[in-house]
N, C-alpha and C positions, 0 to 999 in steps of 0.2 A: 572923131576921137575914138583911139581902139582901147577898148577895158582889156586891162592884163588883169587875169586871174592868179589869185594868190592861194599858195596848197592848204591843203585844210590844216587847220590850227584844232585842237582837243583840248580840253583841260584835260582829260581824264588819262591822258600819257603820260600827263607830266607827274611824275613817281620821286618824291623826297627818297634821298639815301641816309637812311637814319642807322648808324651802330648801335646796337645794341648789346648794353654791357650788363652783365649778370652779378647780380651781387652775392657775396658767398654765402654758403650758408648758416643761417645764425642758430638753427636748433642745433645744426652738430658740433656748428664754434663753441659752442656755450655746457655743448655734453663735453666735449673734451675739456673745456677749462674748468669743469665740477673735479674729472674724474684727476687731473693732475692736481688741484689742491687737496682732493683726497688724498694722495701718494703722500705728498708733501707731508699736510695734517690728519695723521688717522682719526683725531678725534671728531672730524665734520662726516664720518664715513656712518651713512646708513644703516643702522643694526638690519642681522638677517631677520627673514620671517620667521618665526617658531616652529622648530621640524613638530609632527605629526610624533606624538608619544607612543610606548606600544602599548600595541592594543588595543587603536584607533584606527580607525578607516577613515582616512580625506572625505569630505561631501559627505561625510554623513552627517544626520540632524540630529543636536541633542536630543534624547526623550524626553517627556515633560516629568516632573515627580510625581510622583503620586496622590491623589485629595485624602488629608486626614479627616475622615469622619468623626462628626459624634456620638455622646452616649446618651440613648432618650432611655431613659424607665418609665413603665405601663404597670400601673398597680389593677391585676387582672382577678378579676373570680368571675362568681356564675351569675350575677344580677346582670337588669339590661343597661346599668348608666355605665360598667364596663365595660360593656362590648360596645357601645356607643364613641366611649373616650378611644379605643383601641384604631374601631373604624376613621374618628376624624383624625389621629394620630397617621394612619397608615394613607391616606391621603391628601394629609393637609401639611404635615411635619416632616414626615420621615423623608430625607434623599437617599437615593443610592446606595452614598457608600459610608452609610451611618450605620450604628450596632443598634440592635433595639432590643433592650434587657426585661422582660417579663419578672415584674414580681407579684409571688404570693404571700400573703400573711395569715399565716394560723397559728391558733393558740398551743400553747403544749401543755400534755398532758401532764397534770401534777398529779397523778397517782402513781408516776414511774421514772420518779427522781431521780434516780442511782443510772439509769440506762441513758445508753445515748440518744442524744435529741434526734439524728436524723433515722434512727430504726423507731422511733413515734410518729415519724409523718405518715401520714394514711397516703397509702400507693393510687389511690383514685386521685389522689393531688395532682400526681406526678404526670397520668395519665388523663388529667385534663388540663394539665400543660403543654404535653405532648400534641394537643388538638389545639389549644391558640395556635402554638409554635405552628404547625402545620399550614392552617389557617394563612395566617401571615406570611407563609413561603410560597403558598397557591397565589396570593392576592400582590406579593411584593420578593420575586424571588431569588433580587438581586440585593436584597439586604440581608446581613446577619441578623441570625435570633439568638439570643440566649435566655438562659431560665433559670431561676434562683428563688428559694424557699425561706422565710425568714419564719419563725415563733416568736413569740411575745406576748404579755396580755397586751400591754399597750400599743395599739399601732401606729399612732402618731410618730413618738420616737421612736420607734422601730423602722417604718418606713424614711423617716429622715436620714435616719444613722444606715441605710441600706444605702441611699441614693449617695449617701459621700463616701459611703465604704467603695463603690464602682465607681467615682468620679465621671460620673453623669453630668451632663450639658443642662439637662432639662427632665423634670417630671410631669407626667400628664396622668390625671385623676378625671374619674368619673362623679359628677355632682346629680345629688335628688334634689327634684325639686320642694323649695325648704314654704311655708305661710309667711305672711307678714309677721304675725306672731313670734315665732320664731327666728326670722332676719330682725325683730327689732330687740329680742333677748342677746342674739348674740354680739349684735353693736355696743349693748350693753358689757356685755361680757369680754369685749373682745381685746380686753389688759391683758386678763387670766390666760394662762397655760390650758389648756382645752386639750385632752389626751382622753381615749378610750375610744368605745364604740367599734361600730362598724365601720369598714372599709368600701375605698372603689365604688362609692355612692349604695352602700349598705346602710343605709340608718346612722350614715357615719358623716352629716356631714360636719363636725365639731373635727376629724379626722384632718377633712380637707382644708379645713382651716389655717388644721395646727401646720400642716405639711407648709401651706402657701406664706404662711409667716415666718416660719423656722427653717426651711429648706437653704440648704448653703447656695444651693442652683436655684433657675427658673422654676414653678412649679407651676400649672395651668391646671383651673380645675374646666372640664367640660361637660356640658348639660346639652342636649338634645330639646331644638324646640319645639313646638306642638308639629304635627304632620299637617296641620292646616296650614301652617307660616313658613315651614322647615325652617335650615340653617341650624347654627351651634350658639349658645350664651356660652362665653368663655370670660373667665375670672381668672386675676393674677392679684398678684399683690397691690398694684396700680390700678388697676381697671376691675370694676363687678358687673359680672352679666352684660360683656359686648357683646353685642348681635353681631355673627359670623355667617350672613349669608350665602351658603355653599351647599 
């Protein structure tokens, strides 16, 4: 029996004829049927972008505004609970771009009533303001200083009536350290209007009192603590003698 051979057979010839039919396209069918109902209806028509005003440069970045600072007052003289209040003010308080208002209080001379008060102020006042101010621009010398003189015998209102005549944010006072004795008299006392004395932790502190109760602003008195302990006691109207470890 003779085998006939049969021709090679392949799947891989056999090749489907398939058309292929493209479908139209639908982002630009759909851009054109916006942009004809636009024509039709102006009211469905995209407002333009906002031209560029003059005076403006495209891509450029708003600038930010400016930081309004505060207004702190330092009731300054020559004792050391002053320069103490001044130091933790200029490191613990003051930013940047705050104003920081030196005041002094002294008395005026009543034997020269008719004359004017600022030709009574003794010129070493001025020129130991002139050395805070300095001071403070060596140590902080991107803040403003300013400097202002008040008279009075009383310094309590006196310095009250300064700090809201500048509309000050905040007062910071220098505090002595007071006995029990004395903390428990003025507890007693502490209805009463308390004015006189000394200032700026001078023998005054009936002063610092009056300031922290009456003051229209914050008022902070500051006491330096022993150099064994360091840190600040700090007193507000709220709080007496927080430990300010710093």
């Amino acid at each position: 029996m003779v085998r006939t051979r049969m021709p090679n057979f392949c799947l891989n010839r056999i090749r489907p004829h398939v058309h292929q039919i493209r479908s139209p396209p639908i982002i630009q069918t759909t851009k054109n049927n916006i942009i004809n109902e636009e024509k039709n209806n102006p009211s469905l028509a995209m407002p333009a972008p906002p031209s560029v005003q003059e005076g403006e440069v495209a891509g450029d970045v708003a600038k930010p505004t400016p930081l309004i600072g505060r207004k702190i007052m330092i009731l300054v003289d020559s004792s050391v609970e002053a320069k103490n209040a001044l130091q933790w003010a200029l490191t613990h308080t003051v930013q940047s771009h705050d104003v920081l208002v030196l005041l002094y209080v002294t008395k005026p001379n009543s034997s020269k009533q008719d004359e004017d008060p600022k030709k009574e102020i003794n010129p070493r006042i001025f020129e130991f303001l002139a050395s805070i101010k300095n001071t403070c621009k060596l140590k902080r010398p991107e803040v403003q200083v300013e400097v202002t003189v008040a008279q009075g015998k009383e310094k309590g209102p006196i310095i009250v009536n300064e700090a809201k005549k500048h509309d000050v944010a905040l007062l910071v006072l220098g505090q002595k350290k007071r006995s029990m004795t004395w903390r428990l008299i003025m507890m007693w006392a502490s209805n009463r209007v308390v004015s006189g004395g000394g200032g700026g932790g001078k023998g005054g502190g009936g002063v610092v009192e009056y300031c922290i109760q009456n003051a229209s602003c914050m008022a902070i008195a500051v006491r330096r603590k022993s150099k064994k302990l360091g840190g600040y006691l700090i007193t507000t109207k709220r709080q007496k003698d927080f430990w300010l470890l710093a």
